[in-house]
C-alpha positions as CSV (number, residue, x, y, z in Angstrom):
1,X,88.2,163.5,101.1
2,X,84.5,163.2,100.1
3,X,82.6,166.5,100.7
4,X,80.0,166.7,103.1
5,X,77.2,167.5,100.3
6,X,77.4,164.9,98.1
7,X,78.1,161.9,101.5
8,X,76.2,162.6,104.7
9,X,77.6,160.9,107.9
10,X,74.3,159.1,108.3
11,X,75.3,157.0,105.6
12,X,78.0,155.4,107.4
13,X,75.0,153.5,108.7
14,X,74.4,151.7,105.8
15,X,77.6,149.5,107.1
16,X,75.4,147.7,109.7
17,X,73.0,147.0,106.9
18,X,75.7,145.3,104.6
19,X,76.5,143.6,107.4
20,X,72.9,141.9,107.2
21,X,73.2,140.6,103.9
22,X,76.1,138.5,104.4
23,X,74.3,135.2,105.1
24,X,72.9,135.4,101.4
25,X,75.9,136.7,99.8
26,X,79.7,136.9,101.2
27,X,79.3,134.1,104.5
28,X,81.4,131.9,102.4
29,X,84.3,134.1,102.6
30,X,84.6,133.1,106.0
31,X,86.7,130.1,104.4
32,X,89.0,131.9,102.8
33,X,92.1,132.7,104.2
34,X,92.8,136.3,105.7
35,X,94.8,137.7,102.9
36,X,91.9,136.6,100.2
37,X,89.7,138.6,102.8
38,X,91.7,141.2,102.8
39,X,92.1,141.7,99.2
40,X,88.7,141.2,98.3
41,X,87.7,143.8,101.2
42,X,90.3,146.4,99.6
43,X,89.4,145.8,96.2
44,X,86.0,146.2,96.6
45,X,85.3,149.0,98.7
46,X,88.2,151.0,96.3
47,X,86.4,150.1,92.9
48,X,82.8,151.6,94.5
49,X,84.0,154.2,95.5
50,X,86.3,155.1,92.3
51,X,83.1,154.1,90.4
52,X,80.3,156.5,92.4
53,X,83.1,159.4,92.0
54,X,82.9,158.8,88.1
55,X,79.3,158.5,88.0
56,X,79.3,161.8,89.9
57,X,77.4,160.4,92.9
58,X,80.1,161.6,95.6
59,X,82.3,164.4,94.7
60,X,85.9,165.0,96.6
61,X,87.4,167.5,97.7
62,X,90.9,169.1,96.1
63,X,92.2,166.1,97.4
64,X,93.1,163.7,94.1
65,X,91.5,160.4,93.1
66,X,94.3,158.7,94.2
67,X,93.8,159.4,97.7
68,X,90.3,158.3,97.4
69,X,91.5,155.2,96.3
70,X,94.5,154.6,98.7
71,X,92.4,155.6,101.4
72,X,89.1,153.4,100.5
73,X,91.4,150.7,99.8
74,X,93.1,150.7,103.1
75,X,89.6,151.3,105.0
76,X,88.1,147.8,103.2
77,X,90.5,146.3,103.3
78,X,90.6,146.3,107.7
79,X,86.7,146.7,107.6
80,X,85.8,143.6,104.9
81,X,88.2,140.9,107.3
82,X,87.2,142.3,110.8
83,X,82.8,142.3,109.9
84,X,83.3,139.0,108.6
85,X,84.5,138.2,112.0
86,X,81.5,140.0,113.5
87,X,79.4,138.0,111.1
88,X,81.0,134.8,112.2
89,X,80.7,135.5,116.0
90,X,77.1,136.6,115.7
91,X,77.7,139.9,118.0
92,X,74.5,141.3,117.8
93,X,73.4,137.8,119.2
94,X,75.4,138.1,122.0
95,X,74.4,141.3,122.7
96,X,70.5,140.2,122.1
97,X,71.4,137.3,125.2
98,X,73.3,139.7,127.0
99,X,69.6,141.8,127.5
100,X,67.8,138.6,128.5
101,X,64.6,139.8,127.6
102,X,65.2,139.2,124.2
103,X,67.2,135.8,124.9
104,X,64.5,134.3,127.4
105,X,61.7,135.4,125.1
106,X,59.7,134.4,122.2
107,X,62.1,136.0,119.8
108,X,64.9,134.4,121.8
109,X,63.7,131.4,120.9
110,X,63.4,131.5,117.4
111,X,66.5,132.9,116.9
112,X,68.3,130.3,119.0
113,X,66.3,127.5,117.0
114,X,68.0,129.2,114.1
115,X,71.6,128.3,115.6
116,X,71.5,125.6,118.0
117,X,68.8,123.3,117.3
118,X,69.9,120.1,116.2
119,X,67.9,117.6,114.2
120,X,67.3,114.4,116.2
121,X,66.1,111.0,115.6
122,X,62.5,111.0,115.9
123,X,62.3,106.9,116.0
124,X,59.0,105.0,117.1
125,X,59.5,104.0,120.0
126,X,57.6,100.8,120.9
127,X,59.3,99.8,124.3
128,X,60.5,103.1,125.8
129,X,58.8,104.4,129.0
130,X,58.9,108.1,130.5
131,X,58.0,109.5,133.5
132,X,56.9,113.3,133.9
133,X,56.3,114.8,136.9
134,X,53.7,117.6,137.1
135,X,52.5,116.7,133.1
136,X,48.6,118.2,133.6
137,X,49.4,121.4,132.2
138,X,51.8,123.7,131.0
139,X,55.5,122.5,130.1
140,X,54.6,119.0,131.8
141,X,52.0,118.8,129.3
142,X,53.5,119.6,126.4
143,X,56.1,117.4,127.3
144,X,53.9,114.3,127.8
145,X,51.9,115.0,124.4
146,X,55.4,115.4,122.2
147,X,56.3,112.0,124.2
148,X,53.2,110.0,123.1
149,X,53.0,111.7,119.9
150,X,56.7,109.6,119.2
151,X,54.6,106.7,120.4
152,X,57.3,106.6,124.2
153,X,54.8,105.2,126.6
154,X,54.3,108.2,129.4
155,X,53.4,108.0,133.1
156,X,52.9,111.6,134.6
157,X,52.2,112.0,138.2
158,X,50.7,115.4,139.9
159,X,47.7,116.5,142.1
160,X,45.1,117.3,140.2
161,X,43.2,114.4,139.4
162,X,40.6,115.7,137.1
163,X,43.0,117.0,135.4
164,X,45.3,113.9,135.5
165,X,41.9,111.4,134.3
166,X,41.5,114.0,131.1
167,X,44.8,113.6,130.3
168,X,45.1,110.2,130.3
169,X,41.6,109.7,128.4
170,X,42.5,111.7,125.8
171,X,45.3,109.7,125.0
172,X,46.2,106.1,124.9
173,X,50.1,106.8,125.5
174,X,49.9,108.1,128.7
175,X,48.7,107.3,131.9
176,X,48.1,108.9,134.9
177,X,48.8,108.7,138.5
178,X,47.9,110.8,141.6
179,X,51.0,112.1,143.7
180,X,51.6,114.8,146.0
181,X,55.4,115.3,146.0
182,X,55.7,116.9,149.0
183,X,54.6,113.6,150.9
184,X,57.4,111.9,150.8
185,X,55.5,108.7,152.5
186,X,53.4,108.7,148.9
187,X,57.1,109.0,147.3
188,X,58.3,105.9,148.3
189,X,55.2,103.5,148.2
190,X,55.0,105.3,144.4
191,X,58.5,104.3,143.7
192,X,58.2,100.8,145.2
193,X,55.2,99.9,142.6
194,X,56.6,101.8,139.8
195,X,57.4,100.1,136.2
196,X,60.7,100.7,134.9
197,X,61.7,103.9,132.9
198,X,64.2,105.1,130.3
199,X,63.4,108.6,130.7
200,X,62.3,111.0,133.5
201,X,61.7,114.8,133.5
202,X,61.5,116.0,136.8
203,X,59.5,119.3,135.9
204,X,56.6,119.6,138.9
205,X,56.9,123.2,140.0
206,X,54.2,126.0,142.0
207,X,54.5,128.9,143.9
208,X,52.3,129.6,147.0
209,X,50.8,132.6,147.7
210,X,51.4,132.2,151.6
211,X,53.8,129.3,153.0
212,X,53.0,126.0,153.5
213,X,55.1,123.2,155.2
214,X,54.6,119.2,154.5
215,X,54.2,116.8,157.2
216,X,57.8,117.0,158.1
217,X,58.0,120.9,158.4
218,X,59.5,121.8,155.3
219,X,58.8,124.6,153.3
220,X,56.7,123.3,150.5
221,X,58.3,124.4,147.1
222,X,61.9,122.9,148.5
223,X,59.8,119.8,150.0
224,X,58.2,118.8,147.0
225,X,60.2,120.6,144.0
226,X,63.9,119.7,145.3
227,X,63.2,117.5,148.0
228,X,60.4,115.2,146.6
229,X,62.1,115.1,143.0
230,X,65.3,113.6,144.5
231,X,63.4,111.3,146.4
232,X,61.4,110.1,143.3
233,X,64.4,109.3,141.7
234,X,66.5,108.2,144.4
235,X,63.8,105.7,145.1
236,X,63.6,104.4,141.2
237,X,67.4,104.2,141.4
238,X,67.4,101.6,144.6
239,X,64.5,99.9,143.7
240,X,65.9,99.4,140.0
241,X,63.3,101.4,138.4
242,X,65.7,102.9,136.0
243,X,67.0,101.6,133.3
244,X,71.0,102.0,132.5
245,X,70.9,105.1,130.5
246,X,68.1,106.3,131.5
247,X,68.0,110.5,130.7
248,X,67.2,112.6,134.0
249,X,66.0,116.3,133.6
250,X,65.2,118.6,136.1
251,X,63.4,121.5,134.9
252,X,64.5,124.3,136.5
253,X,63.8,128.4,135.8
254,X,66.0,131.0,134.6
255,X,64.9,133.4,137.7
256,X,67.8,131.5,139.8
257,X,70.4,133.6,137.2
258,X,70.2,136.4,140.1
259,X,69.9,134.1,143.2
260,X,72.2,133.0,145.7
261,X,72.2,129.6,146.8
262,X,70.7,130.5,150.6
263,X,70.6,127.1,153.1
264,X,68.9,129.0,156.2
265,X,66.4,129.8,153.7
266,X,65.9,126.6,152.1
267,X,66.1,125.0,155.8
268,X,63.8,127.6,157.6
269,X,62.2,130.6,155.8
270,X,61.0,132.5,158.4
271,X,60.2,135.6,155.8
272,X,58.5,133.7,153.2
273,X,58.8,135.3,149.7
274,X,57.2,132.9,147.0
275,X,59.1,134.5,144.0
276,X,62.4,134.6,146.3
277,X,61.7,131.1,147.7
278,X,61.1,129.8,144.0
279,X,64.8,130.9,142.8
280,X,66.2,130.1,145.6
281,X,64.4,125.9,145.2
282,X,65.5,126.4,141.2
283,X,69.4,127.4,142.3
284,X,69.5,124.3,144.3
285,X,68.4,122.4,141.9
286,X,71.1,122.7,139.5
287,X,73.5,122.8,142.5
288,X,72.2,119.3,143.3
289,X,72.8,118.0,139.5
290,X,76.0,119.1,139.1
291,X,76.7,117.3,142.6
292,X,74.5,114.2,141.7
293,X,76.5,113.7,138.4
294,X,79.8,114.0,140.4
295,X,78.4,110.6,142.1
296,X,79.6,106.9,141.4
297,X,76.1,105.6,142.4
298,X,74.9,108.0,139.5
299,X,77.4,107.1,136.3
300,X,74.6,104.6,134.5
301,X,72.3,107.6,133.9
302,X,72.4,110.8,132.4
303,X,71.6,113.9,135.0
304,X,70.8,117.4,133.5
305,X,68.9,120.1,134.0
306,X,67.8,122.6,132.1
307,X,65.7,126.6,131.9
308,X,62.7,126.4,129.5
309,X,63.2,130.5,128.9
310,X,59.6,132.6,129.7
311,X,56.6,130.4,129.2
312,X,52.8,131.6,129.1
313,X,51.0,128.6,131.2
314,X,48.6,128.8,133.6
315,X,51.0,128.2,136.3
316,X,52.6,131.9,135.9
317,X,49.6,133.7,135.2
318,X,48.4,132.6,138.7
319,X,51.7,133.2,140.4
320,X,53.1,136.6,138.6
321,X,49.7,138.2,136.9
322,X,51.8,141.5,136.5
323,X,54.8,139.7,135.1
324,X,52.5,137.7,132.0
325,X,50.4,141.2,131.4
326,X,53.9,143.0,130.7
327,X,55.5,140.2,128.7
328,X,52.4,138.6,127.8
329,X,52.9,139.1,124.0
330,X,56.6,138.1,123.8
331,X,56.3,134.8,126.2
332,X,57.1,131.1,124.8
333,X,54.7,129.0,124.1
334,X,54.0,125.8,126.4
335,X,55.3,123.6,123.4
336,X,58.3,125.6,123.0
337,X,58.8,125.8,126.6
338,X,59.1,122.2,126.0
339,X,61.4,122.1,123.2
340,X,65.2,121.1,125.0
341,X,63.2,119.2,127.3
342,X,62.7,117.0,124.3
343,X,65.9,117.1,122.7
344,X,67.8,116.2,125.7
345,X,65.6,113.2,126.3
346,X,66.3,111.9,122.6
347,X,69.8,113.8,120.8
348,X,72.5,111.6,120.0
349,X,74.6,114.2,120.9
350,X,77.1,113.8,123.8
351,X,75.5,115.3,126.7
352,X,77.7,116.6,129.7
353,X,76.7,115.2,133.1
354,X,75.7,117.8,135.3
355,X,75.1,120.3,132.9
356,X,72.9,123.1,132.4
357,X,71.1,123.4,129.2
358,X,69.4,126.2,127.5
359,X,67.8,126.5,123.8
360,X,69.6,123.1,122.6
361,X,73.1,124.4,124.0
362,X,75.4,124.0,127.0
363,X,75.1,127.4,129.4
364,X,76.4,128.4,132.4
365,X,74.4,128.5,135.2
366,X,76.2,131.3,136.8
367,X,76.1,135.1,135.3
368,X,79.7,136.4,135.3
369,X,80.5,133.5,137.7
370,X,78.4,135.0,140.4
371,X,76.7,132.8,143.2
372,X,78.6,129.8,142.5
373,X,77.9,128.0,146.2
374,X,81.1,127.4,147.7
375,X,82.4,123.3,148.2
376,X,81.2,123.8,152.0
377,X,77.6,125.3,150.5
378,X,77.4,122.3,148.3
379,X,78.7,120.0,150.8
380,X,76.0,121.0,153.2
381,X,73.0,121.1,150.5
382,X,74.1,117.4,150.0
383,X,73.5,116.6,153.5
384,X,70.2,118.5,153.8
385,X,68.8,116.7,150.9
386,X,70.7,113.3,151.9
387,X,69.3,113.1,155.6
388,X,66.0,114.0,154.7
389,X,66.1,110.8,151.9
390,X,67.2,108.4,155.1
């Protein structure tokens, strides 16, 4: 109907764009009812069109006005209705998640802060105590400084003792304590001394250039990162060292997204792959929490765990150099890194047991439902972990 002189086809991108302004201007027609929609859609798109052809901007062809009108008023009035709808479901989000790198970035994560993140209650706390495992740098840290900054009283435990001492100097809220979590011997006398805690984030992590086994045998990142965390708790649970309620996070990574849960590696790992064995420690992880949570002995607490998106910390730069000098300008912050870690410690918002969280939001742990262990996979990762807690 219009000519091709007076309305190039790229202009049909300048649909996208109107798109773009509808959180300023028409997202409260998402209230109103489809036929309002629809009405509005074909009124609107007839009358700017009718109006361009009289101020000569388009011109048509021998075709009349009135199909320029029927036809624009048909066209708006499907378009208008269905981009609200595209509006509503945030598409291009989706899409933006579906890339990962621009979900499990920096821009990831201030777009999801945008739509999920929920204001909290940011009380003093004056008799609440935390415990954060590996909190003398990176997420740990972040977490332990957000803690004490909201006055919770923070113990952190790791390996580095220097490190630890600073820590714990620099700040009257938290204390530190030396332990290896891979010495499972340490675990226990830890856990038997212990003071009581409300909230724990299990977030110790590493990955070793070569492979290196623990007094037992066992692979280190699966004898301190799965093996010792579940100890540590296990331990606080039958010695009564957490409180009813208490909030339980284990940090895990999103590299387990494209990792099978593998037992002869967990058990074994003849060819060991740090990045490989990492996943593999992370996958089990959240295969333990959704088991845990599944668990009578568990029901007075509050098991989750969590993927803190790409962080910069000094952690990855010594484990995946290549990976932070590609990425290194789109990577999260340590304190963003942090972020859920926070919120699921203190929301008032309903948590599911055993979940996985990303970004302040409920995820799947599973990518099209792929490498979801079987019962007998999870029934034998409960045994590895349970006889290696006797």
């Amino acid at each position: 109907i219009i000519t091709k002189q007076s309305y190039h086809l790229s202009y049909l991108a300048l649909w996208p764009i109107f798109i773009v302004y509808y959180d300023d201007i028409f997202s409260h027609f998402n209230k109103s009812s489809k036929f309002v929609q629809i009405f509005i859609g074909a009124c609107g798109g007839a009358l700017a069109y009718y109006g361009a052809y009289n101020l000569g901007a388009i011109k048509i062809t021998d075709a009349s006005v009135a199909n320029l009108i029927g036809f624009t008023f048909v066209f708006w009035g499907i378009f208008f209705p269905l981009s609200l709808k595209v509006y509503s479901q945030d598409v291009i989000g989706k899409i933006l998640d579906f890339s990962v790198i621009f979900s499990f970035d920096r821009t990831g994560y201030q777009r999801h802060k945008k739509i999920y993140a929920k204001q909290f209650k940011r009380s003093i706390f004056e008799k609440k105590y935390a415990l954060v495992t590996g909190g003398t740098s990176g997420i740990g840290f972040a977490t332990c400084m957000e803690l004490a900054k909201l006055n919770v009283n923070v113990e952190t435990i790791g390996r580095n003792i220097d490190k630890g001492n600073s820590l714990q100097q620099s700040n009257p809220n938290i204390n530190f304590e030396p332990l290896d979590l891979a010495d499972w011997e340490a675990v226990e006398n830890y856990s038997n001394k212990s003071i009581r805690f409300d909230f724990v984030v299990l977030n110790a992590g590493g990955m070793p250039n070569n492979k290196e086994v623990n007094k037992q045998g066992v692979e280190l990142q699966m004898a301190s990162q799965l093996i010792g965390h579940y100890l540590l708790i296990e331990n606080l649970r039958k010695q009564k060292k957490l409180n009813k309620g208490c909030r339980i996070v284990w940090v895990s990574s999103g590299g387990m997204y494209l990792k099978s849960l593998d037992l002869e590696s967990l058990l074994n790992n003849f060819n060991y792959d740090k990045v490989s064995t990492y996943a593999n420690v992370k996958r089990a992880q959240v295969t333990l929490v959704e088991e845990l949570s599944k668990s009578t002995v568990w029901r007075d607490f509050v098991i989750t765990a969590m993927h803190p998106g790409w962080v910069k910390t000094a952690g990855l730069d010594e484990a995946l150099p290549g990976f932070v000098a590609k990425f290194k300008n789109r990577l999260r912050s340590p304190e963003e890194g942090a972020a859920t870690i926070i919120w699921l410690l203190l929301t008032e918002s309903k948590l599911k047991r055993g979940g996985f969280y990303f970004d302040w939001h409920l995820v799947s742990p599973y990518l099209f439902g792929l490498f979801n262990p079987s019962r007998k996979q999870r029934e034998q990762l409960l045994k590895i972990v349970y006889d290696r807690a006797l």
